[in-house]
NUMI-72274 format. One record per residue (C-alpha): x, y, z; residue number from 1. Coordinates in steps of 0.2 Angstrom, whole numbers, plus 2048, in hexadecimal, padded with zeros to 3 digits. Layout:
REM residues N
<site c1="X" c2="Y" c3="Z" nr="NUM"/>
...
***
This chain:
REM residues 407
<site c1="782" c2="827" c3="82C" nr="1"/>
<site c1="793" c2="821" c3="834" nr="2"/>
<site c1="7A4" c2="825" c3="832" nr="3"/>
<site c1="7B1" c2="815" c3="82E" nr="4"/>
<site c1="7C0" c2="810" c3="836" nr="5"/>
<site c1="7CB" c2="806" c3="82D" nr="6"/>
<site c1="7D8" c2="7FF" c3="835" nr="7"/>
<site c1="7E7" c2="7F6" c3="82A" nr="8"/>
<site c1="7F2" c2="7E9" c3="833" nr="9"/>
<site c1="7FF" c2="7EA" c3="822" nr="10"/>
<site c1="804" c2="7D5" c3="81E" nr="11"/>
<site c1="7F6" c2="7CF" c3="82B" nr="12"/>
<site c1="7F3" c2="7BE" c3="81F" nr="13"/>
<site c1="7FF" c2="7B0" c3="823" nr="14"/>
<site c1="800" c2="79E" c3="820" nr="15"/>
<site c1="800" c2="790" c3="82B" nr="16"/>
<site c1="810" c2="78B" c3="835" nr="17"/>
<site c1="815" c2="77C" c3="83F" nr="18"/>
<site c1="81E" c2="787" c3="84C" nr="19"/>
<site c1="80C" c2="78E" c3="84F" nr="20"/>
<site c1="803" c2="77D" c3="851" nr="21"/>
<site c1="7FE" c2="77C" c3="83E" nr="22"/>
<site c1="7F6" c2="78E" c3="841" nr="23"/>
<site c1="7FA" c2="7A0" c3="839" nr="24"/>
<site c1="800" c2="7AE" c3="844" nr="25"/>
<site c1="7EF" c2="7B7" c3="844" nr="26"/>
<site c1="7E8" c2="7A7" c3="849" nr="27"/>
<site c1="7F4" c2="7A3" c3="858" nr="28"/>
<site c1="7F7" c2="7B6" c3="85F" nr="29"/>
<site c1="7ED" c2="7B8" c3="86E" nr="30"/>
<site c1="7E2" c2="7C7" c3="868" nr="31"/>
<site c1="7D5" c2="7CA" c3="876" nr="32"/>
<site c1="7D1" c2="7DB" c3="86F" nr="33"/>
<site c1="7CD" c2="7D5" c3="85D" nr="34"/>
<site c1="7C3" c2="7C3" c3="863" nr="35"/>
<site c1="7B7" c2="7CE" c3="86B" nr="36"/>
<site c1="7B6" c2="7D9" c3="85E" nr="37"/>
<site c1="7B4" c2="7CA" c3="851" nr="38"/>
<site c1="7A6" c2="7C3" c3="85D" nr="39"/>
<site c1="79C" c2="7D3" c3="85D" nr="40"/>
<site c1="79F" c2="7D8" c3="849" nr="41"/>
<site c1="79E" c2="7D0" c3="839" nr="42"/>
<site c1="7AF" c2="7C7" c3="832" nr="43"/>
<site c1="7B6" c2="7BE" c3="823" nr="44"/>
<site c1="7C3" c2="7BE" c3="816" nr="45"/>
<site c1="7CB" c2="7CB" c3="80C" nr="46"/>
<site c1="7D4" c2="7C7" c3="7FC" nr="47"/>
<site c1="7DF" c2="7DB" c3="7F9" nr="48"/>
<site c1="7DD" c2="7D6" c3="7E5" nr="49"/>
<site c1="7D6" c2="7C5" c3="7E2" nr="50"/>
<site c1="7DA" c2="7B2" c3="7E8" nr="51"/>
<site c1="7EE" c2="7AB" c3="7E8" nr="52"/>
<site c1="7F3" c2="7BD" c3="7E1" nr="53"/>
<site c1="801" c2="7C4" c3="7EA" nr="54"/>
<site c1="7FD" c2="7D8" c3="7EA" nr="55"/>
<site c1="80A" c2="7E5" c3="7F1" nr="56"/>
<site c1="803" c2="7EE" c3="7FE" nr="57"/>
<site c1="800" c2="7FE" c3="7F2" nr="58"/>
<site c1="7F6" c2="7F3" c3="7E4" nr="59"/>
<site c1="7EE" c2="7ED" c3="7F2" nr="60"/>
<site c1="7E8" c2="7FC" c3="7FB" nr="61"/>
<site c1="7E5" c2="803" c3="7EB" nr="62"/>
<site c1="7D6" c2="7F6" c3="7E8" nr="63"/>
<site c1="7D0" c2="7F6" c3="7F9" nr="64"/>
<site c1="7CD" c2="808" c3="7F8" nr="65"/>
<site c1="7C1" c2="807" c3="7E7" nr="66"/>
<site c1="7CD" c2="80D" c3="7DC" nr="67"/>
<site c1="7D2" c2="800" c3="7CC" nr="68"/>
<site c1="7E0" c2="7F9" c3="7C3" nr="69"/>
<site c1="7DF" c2="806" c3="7B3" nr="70"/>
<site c1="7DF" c2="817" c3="7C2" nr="71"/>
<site c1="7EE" c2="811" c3="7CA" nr="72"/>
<site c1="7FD" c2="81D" c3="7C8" nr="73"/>
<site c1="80B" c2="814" c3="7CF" nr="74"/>
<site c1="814" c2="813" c3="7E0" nr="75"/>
<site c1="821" c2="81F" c3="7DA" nr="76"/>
<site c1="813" c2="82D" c3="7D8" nr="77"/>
<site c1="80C" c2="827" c3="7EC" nr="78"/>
<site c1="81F" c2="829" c3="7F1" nr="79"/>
<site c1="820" c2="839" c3="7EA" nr="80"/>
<site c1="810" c2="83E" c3="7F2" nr="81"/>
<site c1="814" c2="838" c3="801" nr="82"/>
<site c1="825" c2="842" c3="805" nr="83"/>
<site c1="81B" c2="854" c3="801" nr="84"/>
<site c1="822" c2="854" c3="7EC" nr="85"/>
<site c1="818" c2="85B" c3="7DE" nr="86"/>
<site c1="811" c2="850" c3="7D2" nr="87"/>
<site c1="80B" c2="854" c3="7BE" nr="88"/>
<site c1="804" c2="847" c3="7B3" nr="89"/>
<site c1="812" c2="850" c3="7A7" nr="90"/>
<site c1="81F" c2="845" c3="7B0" nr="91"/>
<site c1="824" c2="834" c3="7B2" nr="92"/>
<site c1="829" c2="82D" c3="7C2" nr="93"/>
<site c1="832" c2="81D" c3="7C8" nr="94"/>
<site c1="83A" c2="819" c3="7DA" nr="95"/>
<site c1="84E" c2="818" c3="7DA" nr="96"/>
<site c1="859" c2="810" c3="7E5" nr="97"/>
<site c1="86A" c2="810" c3="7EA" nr="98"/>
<site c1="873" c2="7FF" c3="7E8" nr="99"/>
<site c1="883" c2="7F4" c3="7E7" nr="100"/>
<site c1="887" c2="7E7" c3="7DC" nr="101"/>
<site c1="891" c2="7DA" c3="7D5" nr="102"/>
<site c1="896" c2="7D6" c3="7C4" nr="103"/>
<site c1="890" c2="7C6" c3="7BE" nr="104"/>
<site c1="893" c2="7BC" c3="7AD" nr="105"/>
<site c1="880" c2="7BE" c3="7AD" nr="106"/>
<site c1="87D" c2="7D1" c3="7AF" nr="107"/>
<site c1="87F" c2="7DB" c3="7C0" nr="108"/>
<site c1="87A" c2="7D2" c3="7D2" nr="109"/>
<site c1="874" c2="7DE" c3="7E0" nr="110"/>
<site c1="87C" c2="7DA" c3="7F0" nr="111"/>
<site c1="874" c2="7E5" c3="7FD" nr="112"/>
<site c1="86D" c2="7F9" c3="801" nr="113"/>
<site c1="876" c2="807" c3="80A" nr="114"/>
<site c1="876" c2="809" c3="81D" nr="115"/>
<site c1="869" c2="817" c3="820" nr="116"/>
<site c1="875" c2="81D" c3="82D" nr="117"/>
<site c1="886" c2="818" c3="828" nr="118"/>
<site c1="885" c2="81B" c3="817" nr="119"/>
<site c1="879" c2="82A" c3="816" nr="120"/>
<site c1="884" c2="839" c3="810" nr="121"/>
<site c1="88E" c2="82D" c3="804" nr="122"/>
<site c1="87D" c2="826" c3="7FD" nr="123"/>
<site c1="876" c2="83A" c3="7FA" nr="124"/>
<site c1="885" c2="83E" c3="7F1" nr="125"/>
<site c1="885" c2="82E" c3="7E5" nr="126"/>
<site c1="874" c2="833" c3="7E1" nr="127"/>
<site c1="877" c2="845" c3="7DE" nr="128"/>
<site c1="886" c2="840" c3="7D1" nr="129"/>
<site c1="878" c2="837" c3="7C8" nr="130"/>
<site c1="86A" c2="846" c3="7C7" nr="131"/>
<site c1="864" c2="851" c3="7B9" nr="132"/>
<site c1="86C" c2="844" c3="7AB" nr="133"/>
<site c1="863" c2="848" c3="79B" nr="134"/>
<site c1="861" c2="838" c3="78C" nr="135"/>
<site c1="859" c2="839" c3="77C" nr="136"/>
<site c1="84B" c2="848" c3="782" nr="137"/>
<site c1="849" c2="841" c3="792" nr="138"/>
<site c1="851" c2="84B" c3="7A3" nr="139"/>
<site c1="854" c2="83F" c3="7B3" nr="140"/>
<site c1="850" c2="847" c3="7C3" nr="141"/>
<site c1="854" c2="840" c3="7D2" nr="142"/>
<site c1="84B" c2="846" c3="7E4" nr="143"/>
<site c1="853" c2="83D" c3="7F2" nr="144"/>
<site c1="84C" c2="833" c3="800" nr="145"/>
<site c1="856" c2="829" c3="80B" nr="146"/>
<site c1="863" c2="81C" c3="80D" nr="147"/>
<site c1="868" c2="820" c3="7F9" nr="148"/>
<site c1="856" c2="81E" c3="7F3" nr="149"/>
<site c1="84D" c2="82C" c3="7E9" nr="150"/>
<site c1="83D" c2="831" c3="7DE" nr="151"/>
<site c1="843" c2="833" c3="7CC" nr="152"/>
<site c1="838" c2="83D" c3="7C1" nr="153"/>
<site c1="83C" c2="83C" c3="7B0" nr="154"/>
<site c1="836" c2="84B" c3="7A4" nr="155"/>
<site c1="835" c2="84E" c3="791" nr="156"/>
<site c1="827" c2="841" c3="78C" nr="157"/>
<site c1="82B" c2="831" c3="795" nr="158"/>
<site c1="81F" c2="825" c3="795" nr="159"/>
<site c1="81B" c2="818" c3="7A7" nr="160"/>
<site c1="818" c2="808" c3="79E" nr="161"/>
<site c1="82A" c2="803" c3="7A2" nr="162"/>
<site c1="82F" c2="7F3" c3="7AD" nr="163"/>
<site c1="83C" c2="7F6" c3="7BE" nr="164"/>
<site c1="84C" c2="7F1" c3="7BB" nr="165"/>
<site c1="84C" c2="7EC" c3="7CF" nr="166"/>
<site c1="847" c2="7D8" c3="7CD" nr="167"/>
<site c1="841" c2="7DC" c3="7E0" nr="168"/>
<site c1="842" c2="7C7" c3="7E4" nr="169"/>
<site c1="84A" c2="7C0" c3="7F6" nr="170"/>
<site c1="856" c2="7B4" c3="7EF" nr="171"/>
<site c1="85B" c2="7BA" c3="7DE" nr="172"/>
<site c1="860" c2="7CD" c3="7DA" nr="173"/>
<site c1="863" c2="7D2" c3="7C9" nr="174"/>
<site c1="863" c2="7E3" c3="7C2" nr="175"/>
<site c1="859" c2="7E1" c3="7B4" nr="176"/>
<site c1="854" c2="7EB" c3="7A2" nr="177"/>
<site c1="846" c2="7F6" c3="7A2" nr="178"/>
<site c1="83A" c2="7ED" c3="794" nr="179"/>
<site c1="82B" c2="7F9" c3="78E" nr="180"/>
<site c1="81B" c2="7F2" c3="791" nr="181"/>
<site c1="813" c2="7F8" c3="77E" nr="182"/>
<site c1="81A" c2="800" c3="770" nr="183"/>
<site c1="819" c2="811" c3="774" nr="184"/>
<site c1="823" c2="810" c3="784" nr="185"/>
<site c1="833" c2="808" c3="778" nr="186"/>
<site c1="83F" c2="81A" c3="777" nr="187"/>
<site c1="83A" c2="81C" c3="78D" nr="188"/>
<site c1="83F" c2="80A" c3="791" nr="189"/>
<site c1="851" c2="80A" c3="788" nr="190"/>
<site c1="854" c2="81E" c3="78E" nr="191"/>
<site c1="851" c2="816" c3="79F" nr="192"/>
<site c1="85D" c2="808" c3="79B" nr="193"/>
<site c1="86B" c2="816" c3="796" nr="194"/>
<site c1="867" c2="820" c3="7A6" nr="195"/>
<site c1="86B" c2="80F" c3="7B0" nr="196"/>
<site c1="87A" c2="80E" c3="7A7" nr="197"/>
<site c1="881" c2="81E" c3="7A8" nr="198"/>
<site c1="87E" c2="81F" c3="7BB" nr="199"/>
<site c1="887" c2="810" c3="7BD" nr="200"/>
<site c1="896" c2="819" c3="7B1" nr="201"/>
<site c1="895" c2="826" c3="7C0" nr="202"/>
<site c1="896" c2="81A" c3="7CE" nr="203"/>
<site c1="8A2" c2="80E" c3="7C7" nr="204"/>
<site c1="8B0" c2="80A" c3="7D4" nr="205"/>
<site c1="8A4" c2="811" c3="7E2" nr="206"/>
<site c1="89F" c2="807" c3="7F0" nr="207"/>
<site c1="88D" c2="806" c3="7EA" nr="208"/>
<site c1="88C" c2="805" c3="7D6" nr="209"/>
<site c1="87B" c2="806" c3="7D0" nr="210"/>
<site c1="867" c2="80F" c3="7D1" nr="211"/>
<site c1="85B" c2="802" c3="7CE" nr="212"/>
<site c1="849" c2="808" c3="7CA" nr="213"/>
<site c1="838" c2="802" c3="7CE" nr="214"/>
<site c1="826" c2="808" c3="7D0" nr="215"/>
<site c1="825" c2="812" c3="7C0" nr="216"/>
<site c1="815" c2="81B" c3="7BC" nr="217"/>
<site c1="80C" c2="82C" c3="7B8" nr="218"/>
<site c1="800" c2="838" c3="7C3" nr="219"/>
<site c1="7ED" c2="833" c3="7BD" nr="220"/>
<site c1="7DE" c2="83C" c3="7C1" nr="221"/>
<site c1="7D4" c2="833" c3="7CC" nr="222"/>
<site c1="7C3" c2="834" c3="7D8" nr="223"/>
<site c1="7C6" c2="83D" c3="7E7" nr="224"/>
<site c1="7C1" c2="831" c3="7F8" nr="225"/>
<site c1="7B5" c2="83E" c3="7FA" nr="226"/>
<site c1="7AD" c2="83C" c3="7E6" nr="227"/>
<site c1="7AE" c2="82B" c3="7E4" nr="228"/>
<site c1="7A7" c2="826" c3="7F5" nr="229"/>
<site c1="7A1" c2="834" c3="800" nr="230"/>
<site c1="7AE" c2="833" c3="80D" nr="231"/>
<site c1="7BA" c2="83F" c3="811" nr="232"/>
<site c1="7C8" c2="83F" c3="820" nr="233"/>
<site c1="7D9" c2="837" c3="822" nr="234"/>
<site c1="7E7" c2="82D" c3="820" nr="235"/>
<site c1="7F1" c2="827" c3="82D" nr="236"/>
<site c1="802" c2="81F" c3="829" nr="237"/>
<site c1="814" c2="81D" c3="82D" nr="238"/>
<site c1="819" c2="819" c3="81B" nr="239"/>
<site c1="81A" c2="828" c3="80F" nr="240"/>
<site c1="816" c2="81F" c3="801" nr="241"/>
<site c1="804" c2="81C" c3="80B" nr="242"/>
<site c1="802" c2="82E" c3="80F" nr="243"/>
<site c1="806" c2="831" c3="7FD" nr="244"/>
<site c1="7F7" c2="824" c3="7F8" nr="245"/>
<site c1="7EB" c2="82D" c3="805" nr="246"/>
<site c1="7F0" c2="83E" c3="7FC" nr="247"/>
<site c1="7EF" c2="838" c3="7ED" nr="248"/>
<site c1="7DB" c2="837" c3="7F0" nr="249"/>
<site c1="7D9" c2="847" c3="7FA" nr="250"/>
<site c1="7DC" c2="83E" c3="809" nr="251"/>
<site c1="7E3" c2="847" c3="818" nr="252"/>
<site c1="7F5" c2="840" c3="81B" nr="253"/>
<site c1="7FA" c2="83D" c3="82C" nr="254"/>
<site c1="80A" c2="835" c3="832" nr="255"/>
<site c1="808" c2="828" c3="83E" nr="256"/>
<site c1="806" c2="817" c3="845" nr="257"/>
<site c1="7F7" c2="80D" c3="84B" nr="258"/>
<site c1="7F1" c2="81B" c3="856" nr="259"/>
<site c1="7DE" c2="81A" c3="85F" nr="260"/>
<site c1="7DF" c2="82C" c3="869" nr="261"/>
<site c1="7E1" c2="831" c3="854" nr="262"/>
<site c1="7D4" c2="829" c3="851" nr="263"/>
<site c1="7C9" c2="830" c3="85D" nr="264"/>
<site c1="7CF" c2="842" c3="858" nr="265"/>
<site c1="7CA" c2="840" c3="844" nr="266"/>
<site c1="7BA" c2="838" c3="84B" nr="267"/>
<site c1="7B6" c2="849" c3="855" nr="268"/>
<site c1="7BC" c2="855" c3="848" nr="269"/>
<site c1="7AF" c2="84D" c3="83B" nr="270"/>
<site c1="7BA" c2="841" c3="832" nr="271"/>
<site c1="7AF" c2="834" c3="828" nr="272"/>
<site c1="7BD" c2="82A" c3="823" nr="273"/>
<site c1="7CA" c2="825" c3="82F" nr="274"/>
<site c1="7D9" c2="819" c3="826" nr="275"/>
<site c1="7E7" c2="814" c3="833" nr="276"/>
<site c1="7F6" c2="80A" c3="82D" nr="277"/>
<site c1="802" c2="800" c3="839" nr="278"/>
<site c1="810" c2="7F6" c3="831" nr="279"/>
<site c1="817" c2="7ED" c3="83F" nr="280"/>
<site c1="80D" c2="7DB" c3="83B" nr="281"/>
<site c1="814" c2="7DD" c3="827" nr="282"/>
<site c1="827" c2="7DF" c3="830" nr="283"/>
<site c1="824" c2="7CF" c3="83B" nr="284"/>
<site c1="81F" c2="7C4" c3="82E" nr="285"/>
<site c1="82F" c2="7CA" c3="824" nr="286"/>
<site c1="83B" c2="7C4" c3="832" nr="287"/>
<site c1="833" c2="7B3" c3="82D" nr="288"/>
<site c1="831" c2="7AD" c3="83D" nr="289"/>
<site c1="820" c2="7A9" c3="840" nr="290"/>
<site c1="821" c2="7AA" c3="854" nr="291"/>
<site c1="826" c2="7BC" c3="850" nr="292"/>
<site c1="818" c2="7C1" c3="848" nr="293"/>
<site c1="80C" c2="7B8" c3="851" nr="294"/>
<site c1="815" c2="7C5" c3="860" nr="295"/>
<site c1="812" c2="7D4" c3="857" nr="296"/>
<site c1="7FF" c2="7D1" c3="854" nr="297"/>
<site c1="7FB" c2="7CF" c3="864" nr="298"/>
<site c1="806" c2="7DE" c3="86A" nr="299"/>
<site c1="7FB" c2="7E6" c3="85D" nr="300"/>
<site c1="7ED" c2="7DF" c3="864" nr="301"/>
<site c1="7EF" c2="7E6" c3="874" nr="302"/>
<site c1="7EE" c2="7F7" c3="86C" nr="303"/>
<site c1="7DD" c2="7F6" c3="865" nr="304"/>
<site c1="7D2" c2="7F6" c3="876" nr="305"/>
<site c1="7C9" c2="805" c3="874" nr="306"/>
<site c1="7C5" c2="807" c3="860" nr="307"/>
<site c1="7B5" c2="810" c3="85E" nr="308"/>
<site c1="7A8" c2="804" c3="859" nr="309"/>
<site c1="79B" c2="80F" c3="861" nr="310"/>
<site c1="79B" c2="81C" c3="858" nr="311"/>
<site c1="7A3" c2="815" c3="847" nr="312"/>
<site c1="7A4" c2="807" c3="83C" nr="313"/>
<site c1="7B4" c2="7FD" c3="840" nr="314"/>
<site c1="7BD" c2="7F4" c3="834" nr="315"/>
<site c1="7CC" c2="7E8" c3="837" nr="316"/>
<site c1="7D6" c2="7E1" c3="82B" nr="317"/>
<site c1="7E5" c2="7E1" c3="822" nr="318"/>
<site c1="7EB" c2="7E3" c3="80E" nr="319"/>
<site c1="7F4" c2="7D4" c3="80A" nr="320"/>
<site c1="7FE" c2="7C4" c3="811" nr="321"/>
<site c1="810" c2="7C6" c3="818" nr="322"/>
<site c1="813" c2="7B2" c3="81C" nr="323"/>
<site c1="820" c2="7AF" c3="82A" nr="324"/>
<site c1="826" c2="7A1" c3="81F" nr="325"/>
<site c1="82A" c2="79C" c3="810" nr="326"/>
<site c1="837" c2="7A9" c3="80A" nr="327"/>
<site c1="829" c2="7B2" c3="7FE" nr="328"/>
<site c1="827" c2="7C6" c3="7FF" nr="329"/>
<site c1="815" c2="7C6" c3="801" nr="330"/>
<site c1="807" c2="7B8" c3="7FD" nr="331"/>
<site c1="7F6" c2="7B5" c3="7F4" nr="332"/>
<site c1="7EE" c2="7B0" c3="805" nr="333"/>
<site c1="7DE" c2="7B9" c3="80C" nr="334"/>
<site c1="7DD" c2="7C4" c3="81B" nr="335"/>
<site c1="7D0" c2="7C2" c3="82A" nr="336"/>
<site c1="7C6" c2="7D2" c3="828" nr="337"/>
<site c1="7B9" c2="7D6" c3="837" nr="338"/>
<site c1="7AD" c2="7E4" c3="835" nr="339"/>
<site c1="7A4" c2="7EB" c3="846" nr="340"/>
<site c1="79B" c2="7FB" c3="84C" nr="341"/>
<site c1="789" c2="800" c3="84E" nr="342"/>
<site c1="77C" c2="7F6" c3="844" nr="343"/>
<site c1="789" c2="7E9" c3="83E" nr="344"/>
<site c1="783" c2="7D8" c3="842" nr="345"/>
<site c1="78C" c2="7CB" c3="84A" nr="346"/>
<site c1="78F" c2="7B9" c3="844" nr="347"/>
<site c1="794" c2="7AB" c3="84C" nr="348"/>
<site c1="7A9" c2="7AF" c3="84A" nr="349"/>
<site c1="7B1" c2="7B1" c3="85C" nr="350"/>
<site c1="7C1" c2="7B2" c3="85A" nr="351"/>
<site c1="7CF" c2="7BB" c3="84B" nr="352"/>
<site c1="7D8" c2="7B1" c3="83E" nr="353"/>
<site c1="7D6" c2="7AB" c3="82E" nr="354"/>
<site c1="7CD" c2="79B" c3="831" nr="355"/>
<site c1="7C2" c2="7A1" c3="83E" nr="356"/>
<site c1="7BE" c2="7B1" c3="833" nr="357"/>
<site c1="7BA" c2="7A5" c3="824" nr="358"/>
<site c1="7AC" c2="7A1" c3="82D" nr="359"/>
<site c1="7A4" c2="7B2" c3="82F" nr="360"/>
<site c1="794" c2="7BB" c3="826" nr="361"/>
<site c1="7A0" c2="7C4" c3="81A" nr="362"/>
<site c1="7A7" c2="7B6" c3="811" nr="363"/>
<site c1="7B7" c2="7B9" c3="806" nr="364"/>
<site c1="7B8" c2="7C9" c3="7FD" nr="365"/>
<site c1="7C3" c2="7D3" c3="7F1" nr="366"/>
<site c1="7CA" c2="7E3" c3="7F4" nr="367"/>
<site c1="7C0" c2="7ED" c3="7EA" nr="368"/>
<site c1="7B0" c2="7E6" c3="7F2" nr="369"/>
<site c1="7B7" c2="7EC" c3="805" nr="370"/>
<site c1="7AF" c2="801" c3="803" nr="371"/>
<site c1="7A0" c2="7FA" c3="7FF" nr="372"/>
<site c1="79E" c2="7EF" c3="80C" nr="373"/>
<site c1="7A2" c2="7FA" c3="81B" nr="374"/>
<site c1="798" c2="80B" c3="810" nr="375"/>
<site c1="78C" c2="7FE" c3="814" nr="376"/>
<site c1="78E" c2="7FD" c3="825" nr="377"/>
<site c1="790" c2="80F" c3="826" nr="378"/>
<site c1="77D" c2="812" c3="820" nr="379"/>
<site c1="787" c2="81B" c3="80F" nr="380"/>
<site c1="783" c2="80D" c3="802" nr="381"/>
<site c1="783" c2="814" c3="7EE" nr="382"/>
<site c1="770" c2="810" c3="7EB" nr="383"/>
<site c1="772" c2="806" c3="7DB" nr="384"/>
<site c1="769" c2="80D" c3="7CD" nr="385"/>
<site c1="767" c2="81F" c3="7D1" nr="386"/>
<site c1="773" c2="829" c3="7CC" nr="387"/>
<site c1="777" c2="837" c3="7D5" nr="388"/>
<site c1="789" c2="839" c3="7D3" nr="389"/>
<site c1="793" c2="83A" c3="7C3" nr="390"/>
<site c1="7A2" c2="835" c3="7C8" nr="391"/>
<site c1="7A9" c2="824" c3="7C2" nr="392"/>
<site c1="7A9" c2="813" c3="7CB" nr="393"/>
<site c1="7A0" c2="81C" c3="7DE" nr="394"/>
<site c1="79C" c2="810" c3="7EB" nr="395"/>
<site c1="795" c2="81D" c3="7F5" nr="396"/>
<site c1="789" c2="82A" c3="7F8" nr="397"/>
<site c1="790" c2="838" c3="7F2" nr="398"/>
<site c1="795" c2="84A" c3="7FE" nr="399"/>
<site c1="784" c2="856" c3="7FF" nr="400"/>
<site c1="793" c2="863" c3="7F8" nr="401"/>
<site c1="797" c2="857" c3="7E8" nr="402"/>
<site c1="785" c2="85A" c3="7E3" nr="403"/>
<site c1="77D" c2="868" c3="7D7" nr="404"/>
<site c1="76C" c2="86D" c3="7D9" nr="405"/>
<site c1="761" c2="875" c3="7CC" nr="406"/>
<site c1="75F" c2="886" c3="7D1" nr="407"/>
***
């Protein structure tokens, strides 16, 4: 059996863009390092949650991992996780943030975000004026972060099936109502509009006048990595909401960038699951400039000579589209995806980017069918109708220590 490396370009999938000869980034970066690694592996198309569906990256990582829709526990829990907090299904959490805005006949516009240098002190004091208000049962607890933003964990029975009152869009920005999602979260979604009100009674005349909140959700027990597919290792990532994620399945969280010499360490120290995270392709494509991004993948590119596809199964990809234009956040497109390593056969695909990719062995996929895949690879299939493992929804074989025998 092999060990997998998955390495995650964050907003690889582009569209196509006249600057770049009708082409997507991917497809016009010069990428020596991943065209040979296309022409020796197998390659296609990865869709993070399903065709024209524009995932965030945490919906989509969260499906590409083999975990589903119903387990998910909400960014706010990852971000939590991520920055060494305590969790506990008792509470409710949600992610604030620090803003200005403008009164408007139509409700309250934001109009920017603190200075993370400038405005740091003066954010962490706004924030603080705003902790441990109590509505209705329910106690508001603020956790700073950065820049004004800040984990809110709200106590006293809450309930996460309450909608962000950050409308989160490019060109239009709101500060909406929480709205429950059913019945029951009714009394939680109108405490959390009073606590937005009141933190705005509390800011009124300052400089930045209102905490939006977004990402609400509750701590669920889930599958380890290790349970559900008989891997265990790490998590490499820059963002703490990542390590949060990686932690959140029993994970080893490790902060850092696309880094190969990691790589190689994990790989000697027995890891059988190696994640590494780079962001640097999803910040291109959100400059909008295509020529930008096409840059950043092939400075990307240039890092990814020596990954260990002798040793390991390799697996390239990225979680969902970051087009360079139009002005959308992120996009339903598919991302090329190239698996390589020992036993994996090669197709005809010579070169990286969608179009070439399509062509590949692989064909298009979902998230949820990317583990199985490269457990494949890895010679760590779950043989279907056996069943040697009791926990819920395992793609893999599971860990020799997960298993009891009859003594």
């Amino acid at each position: 059996m092999l060990p997998i490396v998955l390495v995650l370009l964050d907003g690889l999938g582009d569209r196509a863009h006249d600057v770049l000869g009708g082409r997507t980034a991917a497809e016009a970066a010069a990428t020596p390092n991943l065209d040979a690694l296309a022409g020796r592996g197998s390659c296609g198309l990865l869709y993070g949650v399903g065709p024209g569906r524009a995932p965030s990256s945490e919906v989509a990582h969260w499906a590409m991992l083999g975990y589903r829709p119903d387990e998910f526990p909400g960014r706010a829990v990852f971000e939590a996780l991520g920055r060494g907090q305590e969790v506990s299904a008792e509470h409710v959490f949600a992610y604030a943030a620090l803003r200005p805005a403008d009164r408007r006949e139509d409700g309250w516009w934001l109009t920017g975000r603190p200075d993370p240098e400038r405005d740091a002190e003066y954010a962490a004091e706004l924030v603080e004026r705003c902790d441990g208000v109590e509505i209705d049962g329910l106690t508001f607890l603020l956790e700073p972060v950065w820049r004004g933003e800040a984990v809110l964990r709200i106590s006293g029975g809450a309930d996460e099936r309450v909608t962000d009152t950050d409308a989160f869009f490019r060109d239009r920005h709101p500060v909406l109502r929480p709205r429950s999602l059913v019945p029951e979260a009714e009394a939680t979604a109108r405490a959390c509009e009073q606590w937005s009100r009141e933190a705005m009674r509390r800011l009124e005349g300052e400089r930045f006048n209102v905490i939006t909140l977004k990402w609400f959700g509750r701590p669920r027990a889930v599958p380890s990595f290790l349970e559900r597919h008989g891997l265990s290792g790490s998590f490499a990532a820059e963002s703490a909401f990542l390590r949060g994620l990686g932690r959140c399945l029993g994970l080893e969280p490790v902060e850092a960038k696309l880094d190969l010499d990691l790589v190689s360490e994990r790989l000697a120290a027995g890891d059988t699951f190696i994640y590494v995270h780079d962001k640097r392709v999803d910040e291109a494509g959100h400059t909008k400039d295509p020529q930008v991004k096409q840059r950043a993948i092939e400075e990307l590119d240039a890092q990814l000579s020596a990954l260990p596809t002798d040793r390991a199964i390799v697996c390239v990809t990225g979680d969902h589209a970051t087009p360079a234009s139009p002005d959308v956040i992120h996009s339903g497109d598919p991302v090329p995806l190239l698996v390589a390593g020992p036993g994996v056969r090669a197709d005809t695909v010579m070169s990286f980017g969608e179009l070439d990719c399509a062509g590949g062995i692989l064909g298009q996929l979902r998230g949820p069918d990317l583990l199985p895949v490269l457990l494949n690879a890895a010679d760590r299939p779950l043989f279907l109708g056996s069943r040697p493992t009791p926990v819920d929804g395992a793609d893999g074989y599971p860990a020799m220590e997960l298993l009891e025998p009859l003594i």
